[in-house]
C-alpha positions as CSV (number, residue, x, y, z in Angstrom):
1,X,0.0,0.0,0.0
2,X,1.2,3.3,-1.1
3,X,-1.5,5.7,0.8
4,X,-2.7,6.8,-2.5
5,X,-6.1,6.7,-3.6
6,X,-7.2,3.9,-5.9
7,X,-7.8,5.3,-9.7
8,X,-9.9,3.2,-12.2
9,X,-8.7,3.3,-15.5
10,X,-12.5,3.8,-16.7
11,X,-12.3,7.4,-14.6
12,X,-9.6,8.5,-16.6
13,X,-10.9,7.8,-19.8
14,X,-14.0,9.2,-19.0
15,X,-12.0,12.5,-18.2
16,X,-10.2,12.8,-21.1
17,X,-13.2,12.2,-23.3
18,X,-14.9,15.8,-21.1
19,X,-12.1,17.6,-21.3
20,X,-11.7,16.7,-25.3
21,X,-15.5,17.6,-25.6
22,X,-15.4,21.1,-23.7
23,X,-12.3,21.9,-26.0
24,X,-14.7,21.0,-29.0
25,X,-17.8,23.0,-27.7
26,X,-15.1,25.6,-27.1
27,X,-13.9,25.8,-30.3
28,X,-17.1,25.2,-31.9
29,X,-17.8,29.3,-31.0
30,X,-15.6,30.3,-33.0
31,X,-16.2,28.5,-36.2
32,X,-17.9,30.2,-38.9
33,X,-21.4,29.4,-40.2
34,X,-22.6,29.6,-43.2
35,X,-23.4,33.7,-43.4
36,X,-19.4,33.7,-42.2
37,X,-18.5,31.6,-44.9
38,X,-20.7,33.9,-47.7
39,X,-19.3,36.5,-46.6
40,X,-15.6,35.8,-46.4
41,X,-15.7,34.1,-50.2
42,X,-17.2,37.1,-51.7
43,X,-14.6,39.1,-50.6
44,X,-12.1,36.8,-51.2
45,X,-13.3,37.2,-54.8
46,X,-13.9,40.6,-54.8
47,X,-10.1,40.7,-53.8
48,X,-8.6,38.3,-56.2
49,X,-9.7,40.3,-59.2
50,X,-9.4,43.9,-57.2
51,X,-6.0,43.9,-59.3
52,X,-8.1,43.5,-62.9
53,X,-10.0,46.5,-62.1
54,X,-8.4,49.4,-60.1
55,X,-5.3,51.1,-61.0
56,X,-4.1,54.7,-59.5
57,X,-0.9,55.1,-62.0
58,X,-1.3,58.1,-64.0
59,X,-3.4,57.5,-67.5
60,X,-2.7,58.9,-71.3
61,X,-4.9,59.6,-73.0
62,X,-5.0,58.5,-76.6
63,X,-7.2,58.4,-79.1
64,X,-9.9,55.8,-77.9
65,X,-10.0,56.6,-74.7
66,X,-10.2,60.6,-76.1
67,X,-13.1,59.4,-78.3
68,X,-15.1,57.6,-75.2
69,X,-14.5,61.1,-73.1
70,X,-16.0,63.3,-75.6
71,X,-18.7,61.0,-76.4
72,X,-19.5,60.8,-72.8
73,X,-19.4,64.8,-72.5
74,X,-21.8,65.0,-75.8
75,X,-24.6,63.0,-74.3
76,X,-23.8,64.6,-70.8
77,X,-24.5,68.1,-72.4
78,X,-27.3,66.6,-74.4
79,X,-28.8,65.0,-71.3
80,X,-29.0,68.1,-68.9
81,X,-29.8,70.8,-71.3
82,X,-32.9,68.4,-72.4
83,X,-32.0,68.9,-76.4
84,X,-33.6,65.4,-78.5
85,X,-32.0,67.0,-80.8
86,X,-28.1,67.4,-79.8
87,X,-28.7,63.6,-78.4
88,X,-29.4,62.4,-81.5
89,X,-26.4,64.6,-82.7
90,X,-24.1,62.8,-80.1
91,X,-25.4,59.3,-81.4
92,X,-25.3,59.9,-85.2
93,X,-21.5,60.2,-84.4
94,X,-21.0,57.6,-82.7
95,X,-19.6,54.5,-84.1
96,X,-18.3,52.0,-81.5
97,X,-19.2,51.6,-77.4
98,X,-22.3,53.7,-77.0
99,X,-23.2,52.4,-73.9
100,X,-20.0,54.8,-72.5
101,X,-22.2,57.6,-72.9
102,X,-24.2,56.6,-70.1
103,X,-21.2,56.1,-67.9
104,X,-21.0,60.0,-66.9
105,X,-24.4,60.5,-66.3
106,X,-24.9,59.5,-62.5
107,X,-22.6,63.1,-62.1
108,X,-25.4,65.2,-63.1
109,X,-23.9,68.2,-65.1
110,X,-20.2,67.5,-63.5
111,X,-19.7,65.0,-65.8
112,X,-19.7,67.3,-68.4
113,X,-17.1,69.6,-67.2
114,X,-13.3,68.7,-67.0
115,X,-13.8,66.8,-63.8
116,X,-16.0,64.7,-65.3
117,X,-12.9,63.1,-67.0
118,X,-11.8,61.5,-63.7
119,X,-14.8,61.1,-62.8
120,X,-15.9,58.7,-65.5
121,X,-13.3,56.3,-64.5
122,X,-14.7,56.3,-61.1
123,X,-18.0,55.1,-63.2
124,X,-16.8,53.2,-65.5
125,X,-15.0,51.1,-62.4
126,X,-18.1,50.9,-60.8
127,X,-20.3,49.7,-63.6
128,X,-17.4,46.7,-64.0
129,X,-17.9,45.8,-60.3
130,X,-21.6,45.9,-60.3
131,X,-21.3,42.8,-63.5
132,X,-18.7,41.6,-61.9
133,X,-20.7,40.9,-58.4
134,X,-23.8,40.2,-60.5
135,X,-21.5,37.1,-61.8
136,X,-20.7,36.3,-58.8
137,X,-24.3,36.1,-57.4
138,X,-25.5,34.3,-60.3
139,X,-23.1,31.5,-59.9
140,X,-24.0,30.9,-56.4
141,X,-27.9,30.5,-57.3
142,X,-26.4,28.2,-60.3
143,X,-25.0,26.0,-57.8
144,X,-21.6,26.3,-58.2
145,X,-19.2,26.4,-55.8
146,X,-17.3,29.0,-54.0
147,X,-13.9,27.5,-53.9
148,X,-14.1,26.6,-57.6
149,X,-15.4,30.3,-58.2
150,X,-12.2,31.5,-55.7
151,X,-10.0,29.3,-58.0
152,X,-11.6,30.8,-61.5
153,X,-10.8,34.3,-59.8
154,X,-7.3,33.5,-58.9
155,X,-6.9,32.8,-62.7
156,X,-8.7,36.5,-63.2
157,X,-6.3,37.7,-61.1
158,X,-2.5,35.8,-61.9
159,X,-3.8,36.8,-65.9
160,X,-1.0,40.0,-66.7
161,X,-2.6,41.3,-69.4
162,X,-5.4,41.8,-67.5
163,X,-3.8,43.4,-64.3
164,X,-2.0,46.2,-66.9
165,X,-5.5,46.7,-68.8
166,X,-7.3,47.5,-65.7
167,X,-8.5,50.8,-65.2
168,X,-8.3,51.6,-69.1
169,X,-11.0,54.2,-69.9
170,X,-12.0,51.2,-72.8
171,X,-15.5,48.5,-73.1
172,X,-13.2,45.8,-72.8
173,X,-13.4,44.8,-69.2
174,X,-17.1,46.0,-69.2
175,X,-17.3,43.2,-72.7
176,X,-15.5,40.5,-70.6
177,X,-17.7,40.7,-67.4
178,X,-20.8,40.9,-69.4
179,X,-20.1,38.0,-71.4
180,X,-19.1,36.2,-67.7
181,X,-22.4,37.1,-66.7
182,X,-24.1,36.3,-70.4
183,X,-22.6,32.8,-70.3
184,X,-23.7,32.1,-66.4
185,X,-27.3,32.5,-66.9
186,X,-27.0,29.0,-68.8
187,X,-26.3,26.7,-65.7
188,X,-28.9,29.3,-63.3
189,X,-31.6,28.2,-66.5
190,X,-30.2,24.1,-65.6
191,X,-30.2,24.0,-61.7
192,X,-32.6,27.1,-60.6
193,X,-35.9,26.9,-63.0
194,X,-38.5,29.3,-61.5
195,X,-41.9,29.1,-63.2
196,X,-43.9,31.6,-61.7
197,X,-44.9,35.1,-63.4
198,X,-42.9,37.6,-61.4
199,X,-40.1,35.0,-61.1
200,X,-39.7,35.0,-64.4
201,X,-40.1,38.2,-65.8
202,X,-37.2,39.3,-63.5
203,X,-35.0,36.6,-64.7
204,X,-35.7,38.2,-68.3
205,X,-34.8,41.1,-66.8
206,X,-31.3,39.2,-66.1
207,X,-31.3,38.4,-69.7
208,X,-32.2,41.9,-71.1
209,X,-29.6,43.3,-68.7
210,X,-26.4,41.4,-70.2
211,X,-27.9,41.7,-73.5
212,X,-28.1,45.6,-73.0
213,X,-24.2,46.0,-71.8
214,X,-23.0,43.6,-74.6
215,X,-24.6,44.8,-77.3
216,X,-23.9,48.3,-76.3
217,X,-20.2,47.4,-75.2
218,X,-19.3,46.1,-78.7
219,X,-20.9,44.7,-81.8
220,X,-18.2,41.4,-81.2
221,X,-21.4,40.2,-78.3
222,X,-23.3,39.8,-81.3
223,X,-21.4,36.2,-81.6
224,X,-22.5,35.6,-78.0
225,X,-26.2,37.2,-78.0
226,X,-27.2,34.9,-81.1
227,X,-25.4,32.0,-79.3
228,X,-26.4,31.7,-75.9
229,X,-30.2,33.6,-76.6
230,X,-30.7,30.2,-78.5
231,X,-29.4,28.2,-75.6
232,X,-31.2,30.1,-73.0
233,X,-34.8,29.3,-75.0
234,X,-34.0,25.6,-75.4
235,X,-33.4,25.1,-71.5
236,X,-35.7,27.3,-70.4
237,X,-38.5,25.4,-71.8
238,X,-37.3,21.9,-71.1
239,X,-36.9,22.6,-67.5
240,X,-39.5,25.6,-66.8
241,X,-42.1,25.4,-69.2
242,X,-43.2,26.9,-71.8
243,X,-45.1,29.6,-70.3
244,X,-41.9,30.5,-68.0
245,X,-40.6,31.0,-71.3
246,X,-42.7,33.7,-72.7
247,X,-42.4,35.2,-69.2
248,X,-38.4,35.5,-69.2
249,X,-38.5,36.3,-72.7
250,X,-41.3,39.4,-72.3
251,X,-38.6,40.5,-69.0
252,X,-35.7,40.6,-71.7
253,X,-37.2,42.6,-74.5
254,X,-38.5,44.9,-71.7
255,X,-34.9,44.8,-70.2
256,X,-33.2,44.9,-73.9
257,X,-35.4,48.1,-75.0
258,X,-32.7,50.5,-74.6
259,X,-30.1,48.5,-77.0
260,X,-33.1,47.7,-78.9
261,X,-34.2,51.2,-79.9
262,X,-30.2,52.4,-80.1
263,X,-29.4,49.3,-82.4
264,X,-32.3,50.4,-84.8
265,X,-31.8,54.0,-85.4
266,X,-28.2,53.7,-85.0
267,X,-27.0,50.5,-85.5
268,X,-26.1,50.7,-88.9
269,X,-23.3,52.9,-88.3
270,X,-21.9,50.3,-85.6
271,X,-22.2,47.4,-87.6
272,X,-20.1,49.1,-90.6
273,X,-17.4,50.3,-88.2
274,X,-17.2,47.1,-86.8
275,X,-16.9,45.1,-90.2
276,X,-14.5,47.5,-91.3
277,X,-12.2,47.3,-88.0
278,X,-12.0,43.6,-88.2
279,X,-12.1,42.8,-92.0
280,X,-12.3,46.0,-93.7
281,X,-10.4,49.0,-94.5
282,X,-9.9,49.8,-90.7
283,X,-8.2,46.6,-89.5
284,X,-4.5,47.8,-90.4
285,X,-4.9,50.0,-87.8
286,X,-4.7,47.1,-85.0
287,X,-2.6,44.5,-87.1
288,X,0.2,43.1,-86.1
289,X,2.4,42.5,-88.9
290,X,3.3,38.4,-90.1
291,X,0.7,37.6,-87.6
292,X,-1.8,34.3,-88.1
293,X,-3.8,32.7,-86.5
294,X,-2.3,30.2,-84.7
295,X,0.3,33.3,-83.4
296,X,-2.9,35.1,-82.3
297,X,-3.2,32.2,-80.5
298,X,0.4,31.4,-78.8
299,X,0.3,34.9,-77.8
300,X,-3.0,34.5,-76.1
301,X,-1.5,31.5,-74.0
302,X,1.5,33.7,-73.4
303,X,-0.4,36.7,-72.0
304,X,-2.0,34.0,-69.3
305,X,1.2,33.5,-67.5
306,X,0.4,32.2,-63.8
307,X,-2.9,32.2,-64.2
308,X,-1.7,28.8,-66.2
309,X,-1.6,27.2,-62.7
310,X,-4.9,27.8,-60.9
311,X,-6.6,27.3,-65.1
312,X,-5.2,23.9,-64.9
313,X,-6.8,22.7,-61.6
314,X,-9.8,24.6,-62.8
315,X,-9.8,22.3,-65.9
316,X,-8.7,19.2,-63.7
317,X,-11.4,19.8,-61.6
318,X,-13.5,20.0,-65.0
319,X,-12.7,17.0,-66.6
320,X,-13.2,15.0,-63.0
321,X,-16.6,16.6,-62.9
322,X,-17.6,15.6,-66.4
323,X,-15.9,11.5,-65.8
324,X,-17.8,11.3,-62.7
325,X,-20.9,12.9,-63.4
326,X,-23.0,12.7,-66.1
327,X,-25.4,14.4,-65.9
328,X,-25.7,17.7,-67.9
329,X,-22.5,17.2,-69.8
330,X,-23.7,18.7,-72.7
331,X,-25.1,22.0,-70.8
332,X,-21.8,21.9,-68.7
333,X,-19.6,21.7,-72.1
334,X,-21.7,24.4,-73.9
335,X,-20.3,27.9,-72.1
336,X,-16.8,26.4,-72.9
337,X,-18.1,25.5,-76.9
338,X,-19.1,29.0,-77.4
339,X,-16.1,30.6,-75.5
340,X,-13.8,28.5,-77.9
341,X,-16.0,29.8,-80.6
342,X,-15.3,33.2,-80.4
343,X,-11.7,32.7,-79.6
344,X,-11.5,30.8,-82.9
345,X,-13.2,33.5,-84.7
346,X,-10.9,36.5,-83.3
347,X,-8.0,34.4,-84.3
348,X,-9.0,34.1,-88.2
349,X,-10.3,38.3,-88.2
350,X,-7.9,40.7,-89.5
351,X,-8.0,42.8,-86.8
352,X,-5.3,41.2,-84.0
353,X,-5.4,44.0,-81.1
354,X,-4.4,41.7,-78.0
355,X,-7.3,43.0,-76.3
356,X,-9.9,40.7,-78.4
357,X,-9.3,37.9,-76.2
358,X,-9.7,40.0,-72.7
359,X,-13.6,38.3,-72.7
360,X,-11.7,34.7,-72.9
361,X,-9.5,35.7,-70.2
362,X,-12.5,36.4,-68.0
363,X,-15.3,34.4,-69.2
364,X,-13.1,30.9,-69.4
365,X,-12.5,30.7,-65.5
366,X,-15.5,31.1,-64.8
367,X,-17.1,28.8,-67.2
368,X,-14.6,26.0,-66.0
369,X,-15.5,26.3,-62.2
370,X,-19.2,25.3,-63.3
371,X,-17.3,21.1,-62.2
372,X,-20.7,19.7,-61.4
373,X,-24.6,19.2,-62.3
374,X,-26.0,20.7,-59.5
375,X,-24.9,21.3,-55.7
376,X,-26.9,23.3,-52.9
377,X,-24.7,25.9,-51.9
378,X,-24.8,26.7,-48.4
379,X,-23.3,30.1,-48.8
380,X,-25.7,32.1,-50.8
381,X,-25.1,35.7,-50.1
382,X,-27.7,37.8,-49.8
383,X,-28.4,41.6,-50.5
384,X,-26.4,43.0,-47.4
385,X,-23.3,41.8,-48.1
386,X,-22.9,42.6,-52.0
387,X,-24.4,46.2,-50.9
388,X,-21.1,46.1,-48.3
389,X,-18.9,44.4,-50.8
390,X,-19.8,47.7,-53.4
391,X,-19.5,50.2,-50.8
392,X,-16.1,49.3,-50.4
393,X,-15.0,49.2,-53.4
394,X,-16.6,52.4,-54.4
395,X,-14.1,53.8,-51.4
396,X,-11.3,52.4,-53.2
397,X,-12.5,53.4,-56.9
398,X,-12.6,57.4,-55.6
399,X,-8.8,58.3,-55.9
400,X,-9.2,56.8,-59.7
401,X,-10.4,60.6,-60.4
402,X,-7.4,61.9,-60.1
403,X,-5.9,59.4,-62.7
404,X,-5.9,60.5,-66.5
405,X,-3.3,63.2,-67.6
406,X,-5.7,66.0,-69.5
407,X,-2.6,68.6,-69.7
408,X,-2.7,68.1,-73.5
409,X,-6.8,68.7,-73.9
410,X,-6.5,71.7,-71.6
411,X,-3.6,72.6,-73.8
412,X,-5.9,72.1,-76.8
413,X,-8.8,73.6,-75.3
414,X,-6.6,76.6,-75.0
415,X,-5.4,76.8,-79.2
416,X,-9.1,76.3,-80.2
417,X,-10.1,78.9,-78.0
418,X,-7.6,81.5,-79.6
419,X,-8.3,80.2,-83.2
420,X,-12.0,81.1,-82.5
421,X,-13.0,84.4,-83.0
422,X,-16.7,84.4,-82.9
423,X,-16.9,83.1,-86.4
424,X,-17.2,79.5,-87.8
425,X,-13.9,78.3,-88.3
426,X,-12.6,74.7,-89.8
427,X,-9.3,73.1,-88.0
428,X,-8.0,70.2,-89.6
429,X,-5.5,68.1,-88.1
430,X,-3.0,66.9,-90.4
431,X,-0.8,64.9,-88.5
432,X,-1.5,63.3,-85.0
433,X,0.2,61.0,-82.4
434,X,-0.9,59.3,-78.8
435,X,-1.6,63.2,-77.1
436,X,-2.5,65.3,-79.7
437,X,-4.9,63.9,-82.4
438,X,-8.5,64.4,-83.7
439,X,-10.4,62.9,-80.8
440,X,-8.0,65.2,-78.4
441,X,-9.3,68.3,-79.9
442,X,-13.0,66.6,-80.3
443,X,-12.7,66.4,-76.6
444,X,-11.4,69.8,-76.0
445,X,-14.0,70.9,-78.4
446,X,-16.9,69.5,-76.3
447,X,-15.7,70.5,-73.3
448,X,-15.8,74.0,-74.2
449,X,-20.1,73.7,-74.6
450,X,-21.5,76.6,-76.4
451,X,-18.3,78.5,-76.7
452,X,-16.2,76.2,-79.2
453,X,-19.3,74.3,-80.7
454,X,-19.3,76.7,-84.0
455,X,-15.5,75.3,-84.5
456,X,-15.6,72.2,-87.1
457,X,-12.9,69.8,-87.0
458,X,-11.4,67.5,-89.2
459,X,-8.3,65.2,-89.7
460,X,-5.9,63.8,-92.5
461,X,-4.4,60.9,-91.0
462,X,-6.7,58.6,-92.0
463,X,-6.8,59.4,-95.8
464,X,-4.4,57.1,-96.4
465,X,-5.9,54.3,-95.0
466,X,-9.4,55.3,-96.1
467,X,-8.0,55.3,-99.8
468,X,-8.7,58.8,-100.2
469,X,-5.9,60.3,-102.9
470,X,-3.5,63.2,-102.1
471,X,-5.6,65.6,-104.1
472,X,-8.7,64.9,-102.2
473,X,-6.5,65.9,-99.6
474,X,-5.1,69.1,-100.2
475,X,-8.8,70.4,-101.1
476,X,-9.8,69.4,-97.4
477,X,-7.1,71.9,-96.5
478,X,-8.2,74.8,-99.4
479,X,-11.5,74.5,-97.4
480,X,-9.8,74.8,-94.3
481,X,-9.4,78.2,-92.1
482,X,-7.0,76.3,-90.1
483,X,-4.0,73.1,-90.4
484,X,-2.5,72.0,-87.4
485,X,1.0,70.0,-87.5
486,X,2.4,68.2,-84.5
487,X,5.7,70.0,-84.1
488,X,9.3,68.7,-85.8
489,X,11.0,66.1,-83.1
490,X,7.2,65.0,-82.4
491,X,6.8,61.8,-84.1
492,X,3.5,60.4,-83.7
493,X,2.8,56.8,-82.8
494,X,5.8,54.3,-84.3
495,X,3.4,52.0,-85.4
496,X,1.2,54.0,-87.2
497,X,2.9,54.1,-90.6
498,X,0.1,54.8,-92.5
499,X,-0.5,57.9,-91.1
500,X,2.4,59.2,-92.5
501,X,1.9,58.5,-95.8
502,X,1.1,61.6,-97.1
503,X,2.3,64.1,-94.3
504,X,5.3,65.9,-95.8
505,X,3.1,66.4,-99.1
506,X,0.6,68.1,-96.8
507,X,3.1,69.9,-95.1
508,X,4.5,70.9,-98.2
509,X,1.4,72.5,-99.6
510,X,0.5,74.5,-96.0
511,X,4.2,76.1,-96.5
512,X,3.0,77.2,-100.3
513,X,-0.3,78.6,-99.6
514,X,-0.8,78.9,-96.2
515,X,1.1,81.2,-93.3
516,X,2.6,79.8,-90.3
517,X,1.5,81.4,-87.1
518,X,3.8,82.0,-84.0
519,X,5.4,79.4,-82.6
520,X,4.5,80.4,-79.5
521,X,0.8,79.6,-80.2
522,X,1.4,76.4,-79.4
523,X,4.0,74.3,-77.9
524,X,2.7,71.5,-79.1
525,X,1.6,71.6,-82.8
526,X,2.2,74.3,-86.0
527,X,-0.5,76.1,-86.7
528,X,-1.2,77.0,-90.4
529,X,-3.8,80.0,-91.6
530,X,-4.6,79.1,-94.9
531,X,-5.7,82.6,-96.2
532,X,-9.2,83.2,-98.0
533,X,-8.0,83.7,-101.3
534,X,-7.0,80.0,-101.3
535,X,-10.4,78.5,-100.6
């Protein structure tokens, strides 16, 4: 005998086991539920693809993003001044992305002034993350799951190309969240059919609203509008009904109206710009040189870079899904089919500007992360936390107004403003480069309202490439008051050849007839007063 108390072995056991189960129910408090879950994932994703759609570093602006601006400031003007007829104006010279005319609008009649510049890439960012959460939600009532959603936004986020196009003042993030969202409403049609009215109708709206920011965006969604319209119908009767049917579709003409009524008194003019810039006349502007193809297509896989890594457990997870599950194959395979379509068909255009396949870098993640038929998701989030998730990225899009450079549209603000002297006048711009060109004045131009609206403008550069001869030319200048050079040591852009083509003839000519004005004008361009005699 020791003196010790007896101990049975039971005793112990049976204290371990309470000790082990207060450390569980201790624990237990702190995991997170569901709601936790929802809400950590959507921020997760909303971080993973912050990088693809803020930027702070200082912008140029060239001549797109010059065009969207002064576009934007047209329809702005239009807007608040309640003038039909200087909207239609705005429109009838418009010929690509008309849905950036809307962008500056929530500003009131700011967004018509000079601020309004960085102010519409405040917009513009937040009209990307309102798709881009609108994805998100959609995929979540599709079924599919967060952590394959995380891993398709990690792809997003590794892509470079689409880290150093974010924050463009361009339609080509808006294009490749729209299509996301486009393409997503085909496994919400598989695995969430609603067959009420109401139901319905506001999953038309759904419909009408991608189909409003695509076909607005750029005529290119036209591939994916005829495409997945004609999906959408098939599925929506198999599984819904046919009455569901004529509900969603009555919500998506109702929610299409606005690129509906654009598109037929307007649409004409898109359509040919379009044809033009990717087989026509226009499409030497963004060739690449030797390029086919199957180059437009290495260079696509080489503008992934790490994003390589989460897009192949994406696929992995992909392929699994479609071995081990069959059901809905087909639906499952279809986003990817029509993805791989459009790739194909920007690979054969003429047109090869990199940024054609910014709606595959977007659209394919998420496509892939749709593994499986149909889960219950047990983190749906709800209407408080994407209202959260947009507040705080609206605090972080704010300091984007103080991004684009306008020194060289306040700079040719000020030459128009000299040039005018209460009289019509016609400026052509002869020759151009990334901070002086047409759409730089245009924008100047618009910005100045009433004041500079009697000055016309029109450019050279372009006759060359429009086929226009050297003669035709030189009578644009004849009916000129005014020819504006960029100064000697101020090439324009290196890869714009063609603009070139008949510059020193044009030059030429000014120095014959015309009379060059003070240098000190301008520090930017020379500015030519082709006397009256002449015209």
């Amino acid at each position: 005998m020791t003196g010790e108390p007896a101990t049975h072995p039971n005793s112990k056991l049976a204290h371990a086991n309470f000790a082990r189960l207060k450390l569980a129910q201790f624990l237990t408090r702190f995991r997170p539920g569901p709601i936790g879950i929802g809400w950590f994932c959507l921020f997760a994703f909303v971080g993973l693809i912050y990088p693809t759609v803020i930027n702070y570093s200082p912008y140029a602006l060239a001549q797109d993003e010059s065009y969207y601006l002064h576009r934007m400031i047209c329809t702005n003007h239009a807007v608040y001044d309640f003038s039909l007829s200087r909207l239609d104006e705005c429109l009838s010279f418009t010929h690509k992305g008309p849905i950036m005319e809307v962008v500056n609008l929530p500003w009131g009649r700011a967004g018509g002034t000079e601020k309004g510049i960085g102010l519409a890439f405040v917009s513009l960012t937040l009209f990307i993350w309102v798709l881009a959460l609108t994805t998100y939600g959609t995929c979540l009532r599709a079924g599919i799951q967060p952590g394959t959603l995380l891993l398709a936004a990690a792809a997003i986020c590794f892509t470079p190309f689409l880290r150093t196009s974010s924050g463009a003042m361009m339609t080509d993030m808006l294009l490749g969240w729209c299509v996301a969202l486009a393409l997503m409403l085909i496994p919400l049609e598989y695995n969430n059919p609603q067959k009420d009215l109401w139901s319905g109708i506001l999953r038309g709206l759904l419909w009408g609203l991608a189909f409003d920011v695509g076909m607005l965006s750029k005529v290119t969604f036209a591939f994916f509008l005829g495409t997945i319209f004609v999906v959408l119908v098939g599925v929506r009767e198999r599984y819904s009904g046919e009455m569901p049917l004529r509900h969603a579709v009555a919500g998506c003409v109702l929610g299409a109206t606005p690129a509906i009524l654009i598109w037929y008194f307007y649409g004409l003019k898109f359509l040919s710009f379009a044809l033009a810039a990717a087989w026509g006349g226009l499409a030497p502007v963004w060739d690449v040189p030797g390029m086919t193809p199957v180059g437009f297509l290495k260079r696509y896989f080489g503008h992934l870079g790490l994003a390589l890594i989460p897009l192949f457990f994406l696929v992995v997870l992909f392929v699994r899904g479609m071995i081990s599950e069959n059901q809905r194959r087909m639906g499952r395979l279809l986003p990817i089919a029509i993805i791989l379509g459009y790739l194909g068909l920007a690979a054969v255009s003429k047109n090869r500007d990199p940024r054609f396949a910014i709606p595959v870098m977007i659209a394919m993640p998420i496509a892939l992360a749709w593994t499986r038929p149909r889960k219950e998701v047990a983190t749906k989030v709800g209407v408080a936390p994407i209202l959260v998730g947009l507040l705080v990225v609206t605090a972080f899009s704010i300091p984007m107004v103080g991004k684009p450079k306008i020194t060289p549209v306040r700079r040719a603000g000020e030459l128009l403003r000299f040039l005018y002297r209460g009289q019509p006048i016609v400026v052509i711009i002869a020759t151009d480069g990334p901070d002086f060109n047409i759409e730089t004045f245009q924008l100047a131009r618009q910005l100045g309202g009433d004041t500079l609206r009697p000055v016309i403008l029109g450019t050279l550069v372009y006759d060359a490439i429009n086929k226009r001869s050297l003669d035709e030319g030189l009578r644009s200048i004849d009916a000129a008051d005014y020819v504006l050079f960029l100064k000697l040591g101020s090439p324009p852009a290196s890869d714009w050849a063609w603009s070139r083509v008949y510059a020193k003839d044009y030059r030429a000519y000014c120095e014959k007839v015309g009379i060059l004005m003070d240098a000190k004008i301008s520090p930017d361009v020379d500015v030519f007063k082709i006397p009256k005699a002449v015209q």
